[in-house]
C-alpha positions as CSV (number, residue, x, y, z in Angstrom):
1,X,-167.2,-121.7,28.9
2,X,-166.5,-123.4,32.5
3,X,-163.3,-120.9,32.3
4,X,-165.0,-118.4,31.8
5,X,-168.5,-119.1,34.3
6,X,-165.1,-119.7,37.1
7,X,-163.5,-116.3,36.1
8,X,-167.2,-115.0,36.7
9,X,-167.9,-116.3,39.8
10,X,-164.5,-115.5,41.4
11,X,-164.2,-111.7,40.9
12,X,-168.0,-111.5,43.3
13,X,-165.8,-113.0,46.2
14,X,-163.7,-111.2,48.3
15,X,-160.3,-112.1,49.6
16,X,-160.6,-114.9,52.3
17,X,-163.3,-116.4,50.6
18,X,-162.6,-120.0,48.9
19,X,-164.6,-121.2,46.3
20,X,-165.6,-125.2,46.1
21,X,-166.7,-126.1,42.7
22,X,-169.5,-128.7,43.3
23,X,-168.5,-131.3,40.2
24,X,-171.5,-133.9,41.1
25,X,-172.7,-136.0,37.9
26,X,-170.2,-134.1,35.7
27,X,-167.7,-135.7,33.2
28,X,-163.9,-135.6,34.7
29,X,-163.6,-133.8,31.3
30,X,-165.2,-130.6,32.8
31,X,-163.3,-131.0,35.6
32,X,-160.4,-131.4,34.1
33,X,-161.4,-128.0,32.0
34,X,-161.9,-126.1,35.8
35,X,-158.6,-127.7,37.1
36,X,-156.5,-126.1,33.8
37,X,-158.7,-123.0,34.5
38,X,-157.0,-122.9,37.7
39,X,-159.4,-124.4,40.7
40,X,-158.5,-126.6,42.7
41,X,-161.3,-127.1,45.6
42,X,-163.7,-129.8,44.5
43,X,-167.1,-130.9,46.3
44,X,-168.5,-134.3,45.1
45,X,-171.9,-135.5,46.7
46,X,-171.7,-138.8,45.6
47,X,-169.1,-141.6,47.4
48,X,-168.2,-143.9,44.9
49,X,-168.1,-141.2,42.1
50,X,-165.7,-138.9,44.6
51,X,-163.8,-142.1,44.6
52,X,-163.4,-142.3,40.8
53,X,-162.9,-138.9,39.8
54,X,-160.0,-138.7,42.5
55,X,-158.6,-141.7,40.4
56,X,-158.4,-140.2,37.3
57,X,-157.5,-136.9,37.9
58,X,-154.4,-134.6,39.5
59,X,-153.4,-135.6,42.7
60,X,-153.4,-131.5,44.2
61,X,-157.1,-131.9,44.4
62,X,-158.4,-130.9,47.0
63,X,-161.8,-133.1,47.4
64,X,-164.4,-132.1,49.5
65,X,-167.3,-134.0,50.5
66,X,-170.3,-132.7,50.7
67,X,-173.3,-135.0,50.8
68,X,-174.9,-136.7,53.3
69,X,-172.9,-138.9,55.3
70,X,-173.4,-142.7,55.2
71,X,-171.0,-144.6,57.1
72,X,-170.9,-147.5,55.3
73,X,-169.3,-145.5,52.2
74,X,-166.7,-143.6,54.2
75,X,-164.1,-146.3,53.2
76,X,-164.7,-145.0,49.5
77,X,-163.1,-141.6,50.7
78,X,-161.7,-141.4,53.8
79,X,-157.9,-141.9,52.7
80,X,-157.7,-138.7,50.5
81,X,-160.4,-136.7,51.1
82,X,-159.1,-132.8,52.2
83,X,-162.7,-132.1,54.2
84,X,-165.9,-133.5,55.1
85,X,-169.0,-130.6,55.1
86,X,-171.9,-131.8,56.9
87,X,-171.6,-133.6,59.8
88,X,-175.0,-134.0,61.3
89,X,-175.0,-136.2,64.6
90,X,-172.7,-137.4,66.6
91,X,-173.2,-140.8,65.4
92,X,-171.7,-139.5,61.9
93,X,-168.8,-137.9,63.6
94,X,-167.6,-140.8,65.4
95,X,-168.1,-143.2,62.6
96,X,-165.9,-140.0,61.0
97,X,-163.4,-140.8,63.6
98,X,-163.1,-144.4,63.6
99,X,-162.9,-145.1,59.7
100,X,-159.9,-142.0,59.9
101,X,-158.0,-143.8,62.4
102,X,-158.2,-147.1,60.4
103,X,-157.0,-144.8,57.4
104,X,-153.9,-143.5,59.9
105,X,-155.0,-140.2,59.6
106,X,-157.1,-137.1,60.9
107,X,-159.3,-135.7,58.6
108,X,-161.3,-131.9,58.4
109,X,-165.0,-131.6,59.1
110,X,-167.4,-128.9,59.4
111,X,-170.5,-129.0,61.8
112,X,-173.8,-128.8,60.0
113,X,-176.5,-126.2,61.4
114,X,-180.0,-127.0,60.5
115,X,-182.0,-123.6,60.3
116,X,-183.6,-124.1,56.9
117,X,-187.6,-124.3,57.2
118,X,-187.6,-127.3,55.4
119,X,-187.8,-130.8,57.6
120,X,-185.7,-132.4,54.8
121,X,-182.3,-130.7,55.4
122,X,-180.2,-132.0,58.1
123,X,-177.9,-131.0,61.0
124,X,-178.0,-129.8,64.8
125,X,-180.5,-127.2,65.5
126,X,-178.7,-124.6,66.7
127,X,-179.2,-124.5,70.7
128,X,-178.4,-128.5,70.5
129,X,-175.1,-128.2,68.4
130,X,-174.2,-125.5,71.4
131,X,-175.2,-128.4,74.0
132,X,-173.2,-130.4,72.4
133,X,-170.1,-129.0,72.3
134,X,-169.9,-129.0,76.2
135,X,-166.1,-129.8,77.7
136,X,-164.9,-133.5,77.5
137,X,-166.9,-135.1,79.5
138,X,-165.3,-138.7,79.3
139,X,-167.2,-140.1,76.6
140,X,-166.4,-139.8,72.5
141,X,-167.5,-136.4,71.9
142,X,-167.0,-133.1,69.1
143,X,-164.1,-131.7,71.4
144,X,-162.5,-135.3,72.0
145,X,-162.0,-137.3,68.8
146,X,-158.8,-137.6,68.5
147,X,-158.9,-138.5,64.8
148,X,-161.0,-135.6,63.9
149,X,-160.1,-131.8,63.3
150,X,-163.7,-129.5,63.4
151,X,-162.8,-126.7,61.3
152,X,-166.2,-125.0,61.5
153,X,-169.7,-124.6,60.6
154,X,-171.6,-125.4,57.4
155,X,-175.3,-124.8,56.8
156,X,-178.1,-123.9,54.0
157,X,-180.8,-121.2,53.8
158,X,-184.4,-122.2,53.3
159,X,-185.5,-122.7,50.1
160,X,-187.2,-119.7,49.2
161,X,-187.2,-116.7,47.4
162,X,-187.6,-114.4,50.2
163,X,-183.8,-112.8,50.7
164,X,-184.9,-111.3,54.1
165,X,-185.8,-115.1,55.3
166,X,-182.6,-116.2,53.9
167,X,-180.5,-113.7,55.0
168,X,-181.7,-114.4,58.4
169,X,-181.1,-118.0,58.1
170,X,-176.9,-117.1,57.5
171,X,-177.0,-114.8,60.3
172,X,-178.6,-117.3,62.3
173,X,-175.7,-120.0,61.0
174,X,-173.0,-117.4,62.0
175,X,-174.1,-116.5,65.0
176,X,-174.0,-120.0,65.8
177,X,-170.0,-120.0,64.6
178,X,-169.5,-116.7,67.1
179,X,-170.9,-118.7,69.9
180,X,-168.5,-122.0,69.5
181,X,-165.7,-119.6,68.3
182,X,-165.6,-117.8,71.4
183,X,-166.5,-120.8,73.8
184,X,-165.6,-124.6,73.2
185,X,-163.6,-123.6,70.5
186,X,-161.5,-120.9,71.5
187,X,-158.7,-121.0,70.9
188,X,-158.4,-123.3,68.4
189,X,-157.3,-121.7,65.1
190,X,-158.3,-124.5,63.2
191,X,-161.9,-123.8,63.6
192,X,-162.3,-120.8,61.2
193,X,-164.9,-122.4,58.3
194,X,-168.4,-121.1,57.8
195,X,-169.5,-123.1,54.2
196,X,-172.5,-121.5,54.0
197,X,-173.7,-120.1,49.7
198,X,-174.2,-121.8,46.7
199,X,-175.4,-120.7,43.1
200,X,-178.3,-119.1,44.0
201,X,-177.9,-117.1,46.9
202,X,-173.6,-117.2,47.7
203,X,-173.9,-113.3,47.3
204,X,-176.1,-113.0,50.4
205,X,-174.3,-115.6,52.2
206,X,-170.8,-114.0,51.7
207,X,-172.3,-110.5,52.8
208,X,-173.0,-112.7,56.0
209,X,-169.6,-114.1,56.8
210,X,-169.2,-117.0,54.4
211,X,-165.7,-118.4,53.7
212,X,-166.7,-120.9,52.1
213,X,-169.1,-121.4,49.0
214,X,-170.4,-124.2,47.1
215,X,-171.1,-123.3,43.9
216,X,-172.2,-125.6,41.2
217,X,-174.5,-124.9,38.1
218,X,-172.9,-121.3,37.6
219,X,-169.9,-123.3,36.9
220,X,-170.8,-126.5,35.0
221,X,-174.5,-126.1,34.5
222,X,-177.3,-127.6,35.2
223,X,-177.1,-130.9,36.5
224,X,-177.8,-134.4,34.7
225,X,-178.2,-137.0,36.8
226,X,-179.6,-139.4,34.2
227,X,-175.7,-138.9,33.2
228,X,-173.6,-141.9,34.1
229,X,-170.8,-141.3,31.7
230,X,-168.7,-139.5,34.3
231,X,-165.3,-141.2,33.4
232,X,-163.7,-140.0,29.9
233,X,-164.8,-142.4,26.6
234,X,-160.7,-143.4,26.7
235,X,-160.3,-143.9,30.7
236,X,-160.1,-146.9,32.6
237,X,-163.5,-148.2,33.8
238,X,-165.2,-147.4,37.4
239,X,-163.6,-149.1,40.3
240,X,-165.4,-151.5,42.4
């Protein structure tokens, strides 16, 4: 079935659109099941269960992060993740930035846009991510950590069943892309991401310039998080 709800989902995105199969709370043995199917872009919400299903499965993974950044957990990750979605402050980014250069290496993030509605999604509001990305001005900022590579933009509609309000909040999220793209960022071919789609709406959100979507339950199902079971019955046990 996930073979099949992959096949599904792919032939609705266009070339230049890459698909991340969110995997939180799932067994590695549906995982395993998408990986044979063919994908290989993973998000995981979840720090120490990123860790462990990166332990037990293919090392040509490419694991994204896509929950809320704490920077106590970043050690859990930090050494093998491919990208980090959501960066919301600059606080995040340069805790991003130090635990990378401890790790010897620079790691992919994408900029989070906060546009939803709701006061419970986070991210820069759009005129203060613009602010932000002002040229070097001395101090650690987006345009100077050395051990951080912005690839992008990443943001989520309201959450609503209005498509007109949630069209308007990935246009909004675009435009925002256009604006770095062809300011701070020019230049840099790097920054090409906008993760913006997941199961529910990913069909607007690639009509509005998604290259990214995160797409979860029309792959796997719905969630369980009263599932802890996530390693296979034979498999070693979780890492500490």
């Amino acid at each position: 079935m996930i073979k099949e709800n992959l096949n599904d989902v792919r032939r609705t995105l266009p070339v230049g659109v890459r698909l991340v199969a969110v995997s939180k709370t799932k067994p590695v043995s549906d995982l395993q099941e998408a990986y044979d199917a063919g994908q290989r872009l993973f998000g995981e919400n979840y720090a120490t269960e990123l860790r462990d299903k990166h332990a037990m499965l293919p090392d040509d993974i490419q694991w994204h992060f896509i929950g809320h950044v704490q920077s106590k957990q970043l050690k859990y990750y930090i050494g093998f993740v491919s990208m980090i979605h959501g960066v919301d402050s600059l606080e995040h980014l340069a805790d991003i930035n130090r635990a990378a250069e401890k790790a010897g290496r620079v790691v992919d993030v994408l900029l989070q846009v906060h546009v939803a509605r709701e006061e419970t999604k986070f991210g820069f509001l759009p005129e203060e991510l613009l602010k932000e990305c002002q040229p070097d001005t001395g101090q650690l900022s987006i345009l100077n950590c050395q051990f951080v590579r912005v690839c992008g933009v990443m943001g989520m509609a309201s959450n609503t069943d209005d498509e007109a309000r949630v069209r308007d909040d990935f246009r909004r999220i675009r435009e925002v892309f256009d604006r770095l793209k062809a300011g701070p960022f020019a230049g840099h071919e790097e920054f090409r991401e906008i993760s913006m789609g997941m199961s529910h709406d990913y069909p607007i959100a690639v009509e509005e310039g998604s290259t990214m979507v995160r797409v979860g339950s029309k792959i796997f199902g719905a969630r369980n998080y009263g599932n802890n079971t996530l390693l296979r019955p034979d498999g070693p046990p979780p890492l500490t």
